[in-house]
C-alpha positions in Angstrom: -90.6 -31.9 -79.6 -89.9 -30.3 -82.6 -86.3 -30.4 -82.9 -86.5 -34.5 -81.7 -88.4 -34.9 -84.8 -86.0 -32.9 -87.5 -82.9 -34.4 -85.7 -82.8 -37.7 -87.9 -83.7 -36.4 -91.3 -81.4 -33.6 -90.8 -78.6 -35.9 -89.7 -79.2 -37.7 -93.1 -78.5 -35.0 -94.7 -75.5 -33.8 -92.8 -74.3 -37.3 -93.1 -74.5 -36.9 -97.3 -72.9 -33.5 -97.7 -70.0 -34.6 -95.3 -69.2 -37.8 -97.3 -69.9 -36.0 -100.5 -66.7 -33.7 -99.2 -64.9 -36.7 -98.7 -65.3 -38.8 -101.9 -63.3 -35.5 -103.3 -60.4 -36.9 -102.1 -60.9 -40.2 -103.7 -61.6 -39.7 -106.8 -58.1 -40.5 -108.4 -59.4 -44.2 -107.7 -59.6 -46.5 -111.1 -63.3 -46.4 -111.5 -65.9 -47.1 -114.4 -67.6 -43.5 -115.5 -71.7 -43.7 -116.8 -73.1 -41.6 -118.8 -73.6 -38.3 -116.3 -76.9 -38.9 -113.4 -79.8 -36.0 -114.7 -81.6 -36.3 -111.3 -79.4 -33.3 -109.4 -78.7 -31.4 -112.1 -80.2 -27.8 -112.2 -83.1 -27.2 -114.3 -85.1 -29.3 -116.6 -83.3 -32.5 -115.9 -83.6 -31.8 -111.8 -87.4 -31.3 -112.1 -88.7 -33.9 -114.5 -87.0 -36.3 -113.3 -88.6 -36.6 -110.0 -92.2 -35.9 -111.3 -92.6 -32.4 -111.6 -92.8 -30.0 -114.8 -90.6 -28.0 -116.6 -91.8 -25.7 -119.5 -89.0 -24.6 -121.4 -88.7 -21.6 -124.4 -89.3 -24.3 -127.0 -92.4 -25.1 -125.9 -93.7 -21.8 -125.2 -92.9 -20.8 -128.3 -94.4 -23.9 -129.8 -98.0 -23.3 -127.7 -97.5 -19.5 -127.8 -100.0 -19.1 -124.7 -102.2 -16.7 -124.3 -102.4 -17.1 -120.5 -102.0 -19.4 -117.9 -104.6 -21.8 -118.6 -103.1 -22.7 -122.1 -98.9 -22.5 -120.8 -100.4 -25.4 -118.4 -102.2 -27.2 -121.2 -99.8 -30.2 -122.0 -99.3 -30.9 -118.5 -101.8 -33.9 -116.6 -100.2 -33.1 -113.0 -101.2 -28.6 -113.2 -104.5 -27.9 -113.4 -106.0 -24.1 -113.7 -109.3 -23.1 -112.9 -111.4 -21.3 -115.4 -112.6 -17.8 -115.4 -111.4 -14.0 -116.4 -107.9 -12.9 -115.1 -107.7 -12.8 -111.7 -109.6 -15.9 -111.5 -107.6 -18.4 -112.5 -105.3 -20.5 -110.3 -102.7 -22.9 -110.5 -102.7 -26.5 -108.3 -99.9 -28.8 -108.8 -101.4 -32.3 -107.1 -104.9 -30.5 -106.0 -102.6 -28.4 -104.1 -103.2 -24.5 -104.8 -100.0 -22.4 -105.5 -99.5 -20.5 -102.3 -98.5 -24.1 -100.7 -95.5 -23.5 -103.0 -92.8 -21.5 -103.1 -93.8 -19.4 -105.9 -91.4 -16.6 -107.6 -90.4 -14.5 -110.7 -87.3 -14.3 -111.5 -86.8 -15.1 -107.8 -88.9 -12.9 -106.4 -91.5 -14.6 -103.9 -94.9 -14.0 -105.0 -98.0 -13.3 -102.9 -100.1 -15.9 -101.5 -104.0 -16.1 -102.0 -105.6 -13.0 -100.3 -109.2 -14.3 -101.3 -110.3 -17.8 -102.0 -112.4 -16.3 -104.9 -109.3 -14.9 -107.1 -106.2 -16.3 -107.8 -102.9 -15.4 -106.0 -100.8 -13.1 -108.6 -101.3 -12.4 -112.0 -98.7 -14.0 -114.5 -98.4 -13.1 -118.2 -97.5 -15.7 -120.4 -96.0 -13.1 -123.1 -92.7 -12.5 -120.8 -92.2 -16.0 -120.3 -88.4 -17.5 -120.9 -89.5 -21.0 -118.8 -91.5 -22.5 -116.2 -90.2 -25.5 -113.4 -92.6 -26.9 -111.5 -90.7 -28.9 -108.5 -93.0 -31.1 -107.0 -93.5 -32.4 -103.2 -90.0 -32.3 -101.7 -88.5 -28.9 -102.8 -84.9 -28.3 -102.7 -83.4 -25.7 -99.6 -82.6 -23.2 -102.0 -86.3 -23.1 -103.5 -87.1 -20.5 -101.0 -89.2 -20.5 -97.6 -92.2 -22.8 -97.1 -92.3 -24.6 -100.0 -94.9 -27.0 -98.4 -96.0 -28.7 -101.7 -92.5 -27.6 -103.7 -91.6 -24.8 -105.7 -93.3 -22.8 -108.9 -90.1 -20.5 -110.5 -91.6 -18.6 -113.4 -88.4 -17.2 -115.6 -89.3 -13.9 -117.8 -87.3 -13.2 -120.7 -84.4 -11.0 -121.2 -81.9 -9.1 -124.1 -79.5 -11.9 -123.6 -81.8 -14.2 -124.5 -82.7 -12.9 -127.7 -80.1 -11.3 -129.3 -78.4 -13.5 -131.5 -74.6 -14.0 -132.1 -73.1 -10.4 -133.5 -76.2 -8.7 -133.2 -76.2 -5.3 -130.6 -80.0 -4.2 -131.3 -83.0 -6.2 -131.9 -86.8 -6.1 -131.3 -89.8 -8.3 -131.5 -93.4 -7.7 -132.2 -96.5 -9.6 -132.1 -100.4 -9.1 -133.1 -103.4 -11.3 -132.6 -107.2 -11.5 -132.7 -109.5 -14.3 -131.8 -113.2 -14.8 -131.9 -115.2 -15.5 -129.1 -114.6 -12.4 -126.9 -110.4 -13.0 -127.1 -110.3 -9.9 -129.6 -107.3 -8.2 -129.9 -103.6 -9.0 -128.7 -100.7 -7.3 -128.9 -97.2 -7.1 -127.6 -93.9 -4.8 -128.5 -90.2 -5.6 -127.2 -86.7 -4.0 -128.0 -83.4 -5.0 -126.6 -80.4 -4.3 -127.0 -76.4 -4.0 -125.9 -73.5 -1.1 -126.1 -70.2 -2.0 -124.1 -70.8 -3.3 -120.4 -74.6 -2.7 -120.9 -77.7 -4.5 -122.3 -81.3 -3.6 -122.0 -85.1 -4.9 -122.4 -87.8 -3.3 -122.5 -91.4 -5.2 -123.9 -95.0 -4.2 -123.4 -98.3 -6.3 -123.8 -102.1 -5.7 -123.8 -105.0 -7.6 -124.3 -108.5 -6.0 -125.2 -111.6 -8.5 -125.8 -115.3 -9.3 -124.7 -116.4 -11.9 -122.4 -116.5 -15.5 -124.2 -119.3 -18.0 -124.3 -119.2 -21.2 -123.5 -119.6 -24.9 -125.5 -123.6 -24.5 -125.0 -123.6 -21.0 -126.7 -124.3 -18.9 -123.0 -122.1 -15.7 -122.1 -119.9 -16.1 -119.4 -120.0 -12.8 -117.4 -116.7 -11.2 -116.0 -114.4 -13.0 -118.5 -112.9 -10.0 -121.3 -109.5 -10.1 -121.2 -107.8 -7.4 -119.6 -103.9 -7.4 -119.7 -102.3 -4.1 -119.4 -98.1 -5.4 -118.4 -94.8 -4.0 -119.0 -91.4 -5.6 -118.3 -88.0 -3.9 -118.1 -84.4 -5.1 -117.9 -81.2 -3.3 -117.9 -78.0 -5.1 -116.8 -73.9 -3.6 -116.8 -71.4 -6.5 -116.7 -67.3 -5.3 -115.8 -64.6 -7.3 -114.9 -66.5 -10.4 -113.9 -69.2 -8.7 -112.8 -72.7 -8.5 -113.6 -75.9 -6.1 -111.8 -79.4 -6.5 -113.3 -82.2 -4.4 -112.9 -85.3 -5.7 -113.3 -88.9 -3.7 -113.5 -92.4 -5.7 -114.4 -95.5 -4.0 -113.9 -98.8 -5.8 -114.1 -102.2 -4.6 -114.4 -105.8 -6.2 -114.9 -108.7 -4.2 -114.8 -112.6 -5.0 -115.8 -115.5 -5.9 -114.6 -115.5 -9.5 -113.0 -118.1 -11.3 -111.2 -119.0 -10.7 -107.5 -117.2 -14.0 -106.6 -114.5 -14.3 -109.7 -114.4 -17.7 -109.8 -117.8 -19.0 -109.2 -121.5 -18.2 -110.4 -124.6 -16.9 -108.3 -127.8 -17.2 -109.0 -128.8 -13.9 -110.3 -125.0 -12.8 -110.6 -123.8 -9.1 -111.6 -120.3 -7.9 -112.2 -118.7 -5.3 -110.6 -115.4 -3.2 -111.2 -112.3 -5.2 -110.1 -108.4 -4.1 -110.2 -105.9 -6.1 -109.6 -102.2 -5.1 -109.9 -98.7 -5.9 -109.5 -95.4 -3.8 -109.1 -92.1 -5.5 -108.4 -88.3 -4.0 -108.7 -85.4 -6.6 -108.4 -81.9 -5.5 -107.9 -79.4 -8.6 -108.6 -75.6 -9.1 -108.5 -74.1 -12.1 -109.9 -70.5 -13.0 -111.1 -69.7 -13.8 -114.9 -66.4 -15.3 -114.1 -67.3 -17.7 -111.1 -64.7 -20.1 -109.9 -65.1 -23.2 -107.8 -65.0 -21.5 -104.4 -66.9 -18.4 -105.6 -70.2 -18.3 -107.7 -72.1 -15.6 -105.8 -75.6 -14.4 -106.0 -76.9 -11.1 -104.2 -80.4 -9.6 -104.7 -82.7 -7.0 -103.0 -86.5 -6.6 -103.9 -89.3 -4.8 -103.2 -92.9 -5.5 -104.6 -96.4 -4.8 -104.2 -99.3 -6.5 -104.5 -103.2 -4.7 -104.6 -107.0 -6.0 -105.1 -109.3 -3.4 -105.5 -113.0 -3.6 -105.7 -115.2 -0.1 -105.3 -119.0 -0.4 -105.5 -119.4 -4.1 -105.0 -123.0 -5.9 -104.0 -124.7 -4.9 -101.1 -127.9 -6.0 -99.6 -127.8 -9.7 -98.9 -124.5 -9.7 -99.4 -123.3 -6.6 -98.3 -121.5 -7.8 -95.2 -118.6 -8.7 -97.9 -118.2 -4.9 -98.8 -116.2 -3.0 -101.1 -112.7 -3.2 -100.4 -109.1 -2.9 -101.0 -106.1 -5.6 -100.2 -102.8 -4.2 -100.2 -99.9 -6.5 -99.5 -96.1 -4.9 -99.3 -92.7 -7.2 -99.4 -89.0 -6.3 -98.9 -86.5 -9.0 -99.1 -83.5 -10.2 -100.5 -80.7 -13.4 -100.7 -77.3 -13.7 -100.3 -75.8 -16.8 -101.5 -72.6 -18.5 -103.1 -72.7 -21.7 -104.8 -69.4 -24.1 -104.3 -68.1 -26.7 -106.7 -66.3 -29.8 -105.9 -66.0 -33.1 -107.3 -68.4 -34.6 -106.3 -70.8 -31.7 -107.4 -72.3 -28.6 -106.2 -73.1 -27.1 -102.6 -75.1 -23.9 -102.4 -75.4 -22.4 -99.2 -76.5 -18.5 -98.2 -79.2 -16.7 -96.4 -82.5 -15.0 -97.1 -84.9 -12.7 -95.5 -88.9 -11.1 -96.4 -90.6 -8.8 -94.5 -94.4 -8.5 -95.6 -96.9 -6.2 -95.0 -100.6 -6.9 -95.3 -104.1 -4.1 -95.2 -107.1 -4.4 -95.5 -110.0 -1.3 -96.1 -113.4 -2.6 -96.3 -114.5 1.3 -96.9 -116.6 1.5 -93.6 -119.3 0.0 -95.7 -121.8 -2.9 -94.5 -122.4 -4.2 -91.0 -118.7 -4.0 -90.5 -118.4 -0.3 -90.0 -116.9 -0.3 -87.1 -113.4 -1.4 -88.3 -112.6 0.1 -91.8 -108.8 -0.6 -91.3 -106.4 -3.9 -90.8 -103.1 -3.5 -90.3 -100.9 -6.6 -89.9 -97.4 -8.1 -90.9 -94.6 -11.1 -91.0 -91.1 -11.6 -90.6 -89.0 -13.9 -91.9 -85.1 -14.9 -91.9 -83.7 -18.4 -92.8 -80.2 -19.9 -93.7 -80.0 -22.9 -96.0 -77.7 -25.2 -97.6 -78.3 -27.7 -100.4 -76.2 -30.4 -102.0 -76.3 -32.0 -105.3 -73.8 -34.8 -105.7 -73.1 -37.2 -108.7 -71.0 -40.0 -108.0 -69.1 -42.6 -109.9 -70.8 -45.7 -109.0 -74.2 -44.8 -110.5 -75.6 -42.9 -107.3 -76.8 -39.2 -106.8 -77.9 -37.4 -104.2 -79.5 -34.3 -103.7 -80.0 -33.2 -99.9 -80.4 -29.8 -97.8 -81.2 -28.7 -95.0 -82.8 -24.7 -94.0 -83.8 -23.0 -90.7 -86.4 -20.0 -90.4 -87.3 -17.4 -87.9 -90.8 -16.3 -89.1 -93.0 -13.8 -86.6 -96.6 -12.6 -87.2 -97.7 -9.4 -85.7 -101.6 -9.2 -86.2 -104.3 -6.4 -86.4 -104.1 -5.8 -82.5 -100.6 -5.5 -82.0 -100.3 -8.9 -80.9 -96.9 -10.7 -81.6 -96.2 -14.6 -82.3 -92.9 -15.8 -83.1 -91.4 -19.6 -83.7 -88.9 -21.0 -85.4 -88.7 -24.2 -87.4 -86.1 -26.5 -89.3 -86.7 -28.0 -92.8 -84.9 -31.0 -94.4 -85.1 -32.7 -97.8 -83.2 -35.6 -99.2 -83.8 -37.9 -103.1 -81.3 -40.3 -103.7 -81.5 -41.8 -107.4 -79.3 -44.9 -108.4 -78.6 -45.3 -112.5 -79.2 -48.9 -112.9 -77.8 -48.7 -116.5 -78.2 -46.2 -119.6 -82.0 -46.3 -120.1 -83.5 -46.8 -116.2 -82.9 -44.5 -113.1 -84.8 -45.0 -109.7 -85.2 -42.7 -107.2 -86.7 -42.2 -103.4 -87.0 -38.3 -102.2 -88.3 -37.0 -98.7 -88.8 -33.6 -96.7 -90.3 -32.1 -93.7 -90.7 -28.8 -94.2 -91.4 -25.9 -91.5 -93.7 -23.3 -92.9 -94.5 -20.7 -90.2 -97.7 -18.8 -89.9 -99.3 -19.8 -93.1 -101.1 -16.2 -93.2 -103.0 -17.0 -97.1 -106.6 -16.3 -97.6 -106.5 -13.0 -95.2 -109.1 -11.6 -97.1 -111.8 -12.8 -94.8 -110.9 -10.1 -92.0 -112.4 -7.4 -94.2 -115.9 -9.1 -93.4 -115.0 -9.3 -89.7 -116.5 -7.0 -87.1 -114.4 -5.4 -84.1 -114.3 -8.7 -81.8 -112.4 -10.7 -84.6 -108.9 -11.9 -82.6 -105.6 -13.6 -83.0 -106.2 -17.4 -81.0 -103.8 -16.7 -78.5 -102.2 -20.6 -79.1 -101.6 -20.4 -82.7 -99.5 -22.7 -83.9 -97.1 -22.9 -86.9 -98.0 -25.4 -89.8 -96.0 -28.5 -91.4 -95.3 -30.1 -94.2 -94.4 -34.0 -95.3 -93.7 -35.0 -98.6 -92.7 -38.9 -100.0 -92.1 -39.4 -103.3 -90.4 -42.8 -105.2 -89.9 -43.1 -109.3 -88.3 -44.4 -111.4 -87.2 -42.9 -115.4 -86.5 -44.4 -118.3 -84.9 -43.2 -121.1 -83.6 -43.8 -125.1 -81.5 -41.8 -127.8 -85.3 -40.1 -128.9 -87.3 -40.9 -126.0 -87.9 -40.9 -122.4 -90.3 -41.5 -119.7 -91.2 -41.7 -116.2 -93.4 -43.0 -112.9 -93.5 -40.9 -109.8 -95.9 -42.0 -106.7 -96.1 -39.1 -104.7 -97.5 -38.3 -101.1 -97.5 -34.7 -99.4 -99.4 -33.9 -96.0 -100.1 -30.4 -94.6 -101.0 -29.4 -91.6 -101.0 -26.5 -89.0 -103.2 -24.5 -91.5 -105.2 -21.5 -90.3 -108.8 -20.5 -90.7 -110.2 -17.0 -90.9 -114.0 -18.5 -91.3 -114.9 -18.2 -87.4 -116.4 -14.6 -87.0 -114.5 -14.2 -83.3 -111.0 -16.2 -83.6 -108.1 -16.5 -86.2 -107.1 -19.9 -85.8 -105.5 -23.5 -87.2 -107.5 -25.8 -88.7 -107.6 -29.4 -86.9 -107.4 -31.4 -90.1 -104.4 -33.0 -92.0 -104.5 -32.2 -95.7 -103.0 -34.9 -97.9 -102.7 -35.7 -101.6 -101.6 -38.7 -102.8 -101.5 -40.6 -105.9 -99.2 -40.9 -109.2 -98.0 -39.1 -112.3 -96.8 -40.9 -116.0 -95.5 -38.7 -118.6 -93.2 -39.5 -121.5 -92.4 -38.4 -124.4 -90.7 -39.2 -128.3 -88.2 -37.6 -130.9 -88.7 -38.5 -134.4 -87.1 -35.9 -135.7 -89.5 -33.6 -137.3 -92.2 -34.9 -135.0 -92.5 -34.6 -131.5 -95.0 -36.3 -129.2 -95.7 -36.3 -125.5 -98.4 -37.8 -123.0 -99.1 -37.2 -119.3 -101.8 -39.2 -116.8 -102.2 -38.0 -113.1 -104.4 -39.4 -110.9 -104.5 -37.6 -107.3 -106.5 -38.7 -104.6 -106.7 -35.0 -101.9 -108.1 -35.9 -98.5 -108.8 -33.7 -95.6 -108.4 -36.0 -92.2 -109.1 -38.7 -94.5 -112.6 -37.4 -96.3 -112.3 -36.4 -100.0 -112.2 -32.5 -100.0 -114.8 -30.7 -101.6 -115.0 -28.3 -104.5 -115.4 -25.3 -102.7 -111.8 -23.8 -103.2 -112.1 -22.6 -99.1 -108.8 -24.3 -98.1 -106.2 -24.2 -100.8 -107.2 -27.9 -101.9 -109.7 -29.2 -104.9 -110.5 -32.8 -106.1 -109.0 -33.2 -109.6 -109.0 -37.3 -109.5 -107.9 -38.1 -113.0 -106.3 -36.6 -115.5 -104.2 -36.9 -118.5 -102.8 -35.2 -121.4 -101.6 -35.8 -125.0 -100.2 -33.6 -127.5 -97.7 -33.5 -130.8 -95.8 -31.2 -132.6 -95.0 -32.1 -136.5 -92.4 -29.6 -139.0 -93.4 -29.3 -142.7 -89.6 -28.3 -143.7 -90.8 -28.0 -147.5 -93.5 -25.9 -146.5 -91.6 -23.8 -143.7 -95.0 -25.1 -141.6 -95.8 -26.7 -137.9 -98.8 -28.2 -137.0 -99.3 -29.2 -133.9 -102.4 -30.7 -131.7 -103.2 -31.5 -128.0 -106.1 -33.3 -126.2 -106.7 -32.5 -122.5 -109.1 -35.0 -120.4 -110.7 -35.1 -116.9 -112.3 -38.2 -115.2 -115.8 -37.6 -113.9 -115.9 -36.7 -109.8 -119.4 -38.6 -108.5 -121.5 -36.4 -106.6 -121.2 -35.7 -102.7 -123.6 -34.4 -100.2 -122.4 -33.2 -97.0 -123.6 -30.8 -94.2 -127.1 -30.4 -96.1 -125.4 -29.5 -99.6 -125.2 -31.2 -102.3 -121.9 -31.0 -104.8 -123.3 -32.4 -107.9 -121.6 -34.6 -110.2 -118.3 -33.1 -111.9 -118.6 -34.4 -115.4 -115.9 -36.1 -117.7 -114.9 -34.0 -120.4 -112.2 -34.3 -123.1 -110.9 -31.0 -125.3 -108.6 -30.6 -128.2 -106.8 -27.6 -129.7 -104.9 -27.5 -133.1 -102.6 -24.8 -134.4 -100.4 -24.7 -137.8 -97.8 -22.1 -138.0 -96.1 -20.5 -141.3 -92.5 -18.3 -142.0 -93.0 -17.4 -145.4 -89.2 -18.8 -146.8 -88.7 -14.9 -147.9 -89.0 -13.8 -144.2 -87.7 -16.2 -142.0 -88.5 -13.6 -139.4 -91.6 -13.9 -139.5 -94.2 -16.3 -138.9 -98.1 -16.5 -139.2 -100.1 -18.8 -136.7 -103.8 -20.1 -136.8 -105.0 -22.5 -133.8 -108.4 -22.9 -132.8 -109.1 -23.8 -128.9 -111.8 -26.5 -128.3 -112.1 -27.6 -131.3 -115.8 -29.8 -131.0 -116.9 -26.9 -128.9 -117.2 -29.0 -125.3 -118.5 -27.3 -122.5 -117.2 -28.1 -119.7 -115.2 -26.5 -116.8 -111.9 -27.2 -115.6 -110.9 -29.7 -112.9 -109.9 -27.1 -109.5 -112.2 -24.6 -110.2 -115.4 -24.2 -108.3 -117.7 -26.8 -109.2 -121.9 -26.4 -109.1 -123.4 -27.6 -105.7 -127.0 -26.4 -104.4 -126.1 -24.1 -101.6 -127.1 -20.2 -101.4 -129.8 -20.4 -103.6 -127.3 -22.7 -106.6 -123.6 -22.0 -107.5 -122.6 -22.8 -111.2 -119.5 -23.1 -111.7 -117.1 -20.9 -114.5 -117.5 -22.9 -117.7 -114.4 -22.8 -120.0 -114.3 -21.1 -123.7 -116.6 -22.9 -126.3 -114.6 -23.1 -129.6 -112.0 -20.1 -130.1 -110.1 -19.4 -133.3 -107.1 -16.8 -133.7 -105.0 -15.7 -136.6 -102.1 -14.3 -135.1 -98.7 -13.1 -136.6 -95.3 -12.1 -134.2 -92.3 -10.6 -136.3 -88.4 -10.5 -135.3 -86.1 -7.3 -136.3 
């Protein structure tokens, strides 16, 4: 059945790669060249142009984020719920981040292990860029990109140093009011022969904020305690990286992190973050070899000693530990028509639980289970002369899921995505891109089993879960502008559920989103502008989902962005501004409970940054965060509703200003 379905996509796509082989040997032909197709290119181009994001090192360093929340800020289609650290998390669509294919610096992050806390903790400070490939991900994106693919890129010595310069370093202080206190971050690179090295610490110490009304928002001081490491040797063509990033938050957060209780407490909560990356890669790549090799290992833990007990004491203290070893082998081959990238890859994770025999589930401290996965891939991106491009791939995984018992289920899948784009002249580009994805045993949200007594089982017919994604745009484009319209449509399905108290099993319903994205933007020179509007309609079997946060899906409805950027060259000043806005979500009452109305809110932040002329290295940088002091809360978080006695929901900062300086040496 499964294989019937997969057999015509994947002959598509066969179909493409072989005639993309072919048109090699015809392109001596008298032809007439455009200007060079953006829609298969890597990077940037690749991503924006069929509706997702890319954040590149210009505009980091224009927004200078202090977390995840802000480097998200400009963009209408990403939305991050509010809260303290490990709270936040990132949707693309209404679709929460472990339905992508997340990584750093390609190595495959952890999915959600509670519904309450986000799934990995990412510090804006090491950021080089963000791409954000939304709905049909590309083969190479990595396994079970259901909704796409999230590849955050951290910075490195190669990046910084400047032309004839061996040694440099980097350091940057900050404080804000409003419980952001004080910021600070220290980095030093380097190179001596073959070798070049990184190193670049960052801490954040601070209070918990208040929100637009005034009221102290418990469990929200910022907490960052992260170090990054790099060293690289390059000989004879050759290049091996190591790469080291250690992450640690640690404070005292709310019982639920992102949600409010009636009578809520906070409670000690750790969450941490070790990964090591070994990578090979060649400097001198030819057309037939342009190699990548890399190993990992990384680990992943939650802890929370002395939480609530009482009423809610069947939740318990406990600990989430989740191990990964993996790695990729791949080459990338060049022809005239364009690029092929083909190779293999492989994880195998580990998952515990401890729920420190507290609470009424004694009787099983311990939870011990795992997955496996292997998969081979190949992807095509193709330019040809007569105005088409294609990008098309096709992957096939192995996955197995060995649960708390001992018991074993294993399946295999096939994925295959296709866009085609046609250049209808200089300024206008359409485009039409589909996938079918195979995503295994989707294990997320696993930290309901610590709450699970003895007779908590494995449903002996679980099933694997899918994914379909449709998208059709089209760009435009000018010397100083561009712009673009993407209608997008992504179903998931084969989901599991933890929330029985006997059986681990899928969910019946088919998660959708659906809707469009608009974003352009314009050049003037010294000023830059850019706008955004999403509107995303997310459905479970056809009934709007709720904001509960229980299923990796949130109502976000509209959205939209606007922001500008504007040099002072006579005053060696920027000043920038951007206005983020939300639609209002009526209210809903199902099953007894009522989800009150989700308010429309509007925000706007300003910044101006100064390098005195004497010290070009060095620049001085004042923004202030809400400006009109809204309160509000943002769109995926938790939203109030009247069940257990009233849930609030995490409100956002009230105004927040910080003088902040970084210096280069």
């Amino acid at each position: 059945m499964k294989l019937r379905r997969i057999i015509p996509l994947a002959g598509v796509s066969s179909l493409a790669l072989a005639t993309a082989l072919y048109a090699q040997d015809g392109q001596n032909a008298e032809t007439v060249i455009l200007n060079p197709i953006t829609l298969v290119a890597n990077g940037q181009e690749n991503v924006e142009a069929t509706g997702g994001v890319s954040v590149t090192a210009e505009d980091i360093e224009a927004m200078q984020p202090a977390d995840i929340s802000e480097l998200f800020s400009r963009e209408s289609s990403i939305t991050v719920s509010g809260g303290g650290g490990p709270a936040k998390k990132v949707s693309v669509f209404g679709i929460e981040q472990s339905l992508l294919a997340v990584t750093v610096d390609g190595v495959p992050q952890a999915q959600t292990s509670w519904h309450h806390t986000g799934s990995n903790v990412i510090d804006p400070a090491f950021l080089k860029s963000v791409e954000v490939e939304a709905g049909a991900a590309a083969a190479d994106s990595g396994f079970a990109a259901a909704a796409g693919a999230l590849r955050y890129e951290t910075v490195g010595a190669l990046d910084l140093l400047e032309a004839g310069q061996n040694v440099g370093g980097r350091a940057a202080l900050s404080y804000g009011s409003n419980g952001r206190g004080i910021s600070g971050s220290l980095a030093g690179y380097g190179r001596s022969g073959g070798f070049d090295w990184f190193i670049m610490a960052h801490g954040s110490d601070g209070d918990n904020y208040d929100n637009g009304d005034g009221n102290e928002i418990l469990g929200t001081e910022p907490a960052a305690r992260n170090v990054l490491a790099k060293l690289g040797y390059e000989f004879e063509g050759h290049r091996i990286e190591l790469g080291l990033e250690r992450s640690r938050d640690e404070a005292d957060r709310l019982i639920k992190a992102n949600m409010g209780l009636a009578g809520d407490e906070v409670y000690p909560l750790k969450v941490s973050r070790d990964t090591v990356k070994l990578t090979y890669t060649s400097t001198d790549p030819t057309d037939m070899w342009d190699p990548e090799v890399s190993l990992y290992f990384s680990q992943y833990e939650y802890w929370r000693p002395n939480y609530a007990t009482g009423a809610r004491g069947n939740n318990g203290d406990a600990i989430f530990n989740e191990d990964q070893f993996g790695g990729k082998v791949q080459n990338t081959f060049t022809i005239g028509a364009g690029k092929i990238t083909a190779g293999v890859d492989f994880n195998e994770h580990d998952y515990a639980t401890d729920n420190y025999g507290d609470g009424a589930n004694a009787d099983r401290r311990y939870r011990n289970f795992s997955t496996s996965q292997i998969g081979i891939f190949t992807q095509g991106r193709f330019e040809f002369q007569n105005g088409f491009s294609l990008s098309t791939g096709v992957r096939y995984d192995a996955h197995r899921f060995t649960d708390w018992n001992g018991e074993r289920f294993s399946d295999s899948g096939a994925s295959v995505n296709g866009t085609i784009a046609y250049r209808v002249n200089d300024s206008i580009e359409v485009f039409a891109g589909a996938s079918r994805t195979w995503l295994g045993y989707v294990i997320g949200d696993y930290g309901y089993v610590h709450a699970r007594n003895d007779a908590f089982i494995t449903d002996p017919d679980l099933d694997t879960g899918t994914a379909k994604n449709l998208k059709l745009g089209a760009n435009f484009g000018g010397d100083a502008w561009q712009a673009g319209i993407t209608f997008f449509d992504t179903k998931i399905d084969g989901l599991l559920s933890y929330e029985s108290s006997t059986m681990l099993t899928n969910r019946t319903e088919e998660y959708r989103s659906k809707g469009v994205t608009l974003h352009g933007a314009y050049d003037f020179g010294p000023t830059r502008i850019g706008a955004s509007f999403t509107k995303a309609d997310v459905t479970g079997d056809g009934d709007d989902v709720l904001p509960n946060n229980g299923v990796y899906f949130m109502p976000v409805g509209e959205t939209a962005t606007l922001w500008v950027d504007h040099e002072l060259p006579a005053w060696n000043t920027v000043l920038g501004a951007s206005v983020e806005w939300a639609g209002s979500i009526d209210e809903r009452v199902v099953n007894g409970t009522t989800y009150y109305k989700q308010p429309s809110y509007t925000v706007v932040n300003a910044y101006a940054e100064w390098t005195p002329q004497a010290y070009e290295n060095l620049a001085v940088r004042l923004s202030v965060d809400n400006l009109f002091d809204k309160n509000y809360y943002e769109r995926s978080g938790f939203a109030a509703n009247d069940s257990r006695g009233g849930i609030e929901p995490v409100w956002a900062p009230g105004r927040t200003i910080t003088l902040g300086t970084t210096m280069k040496f």
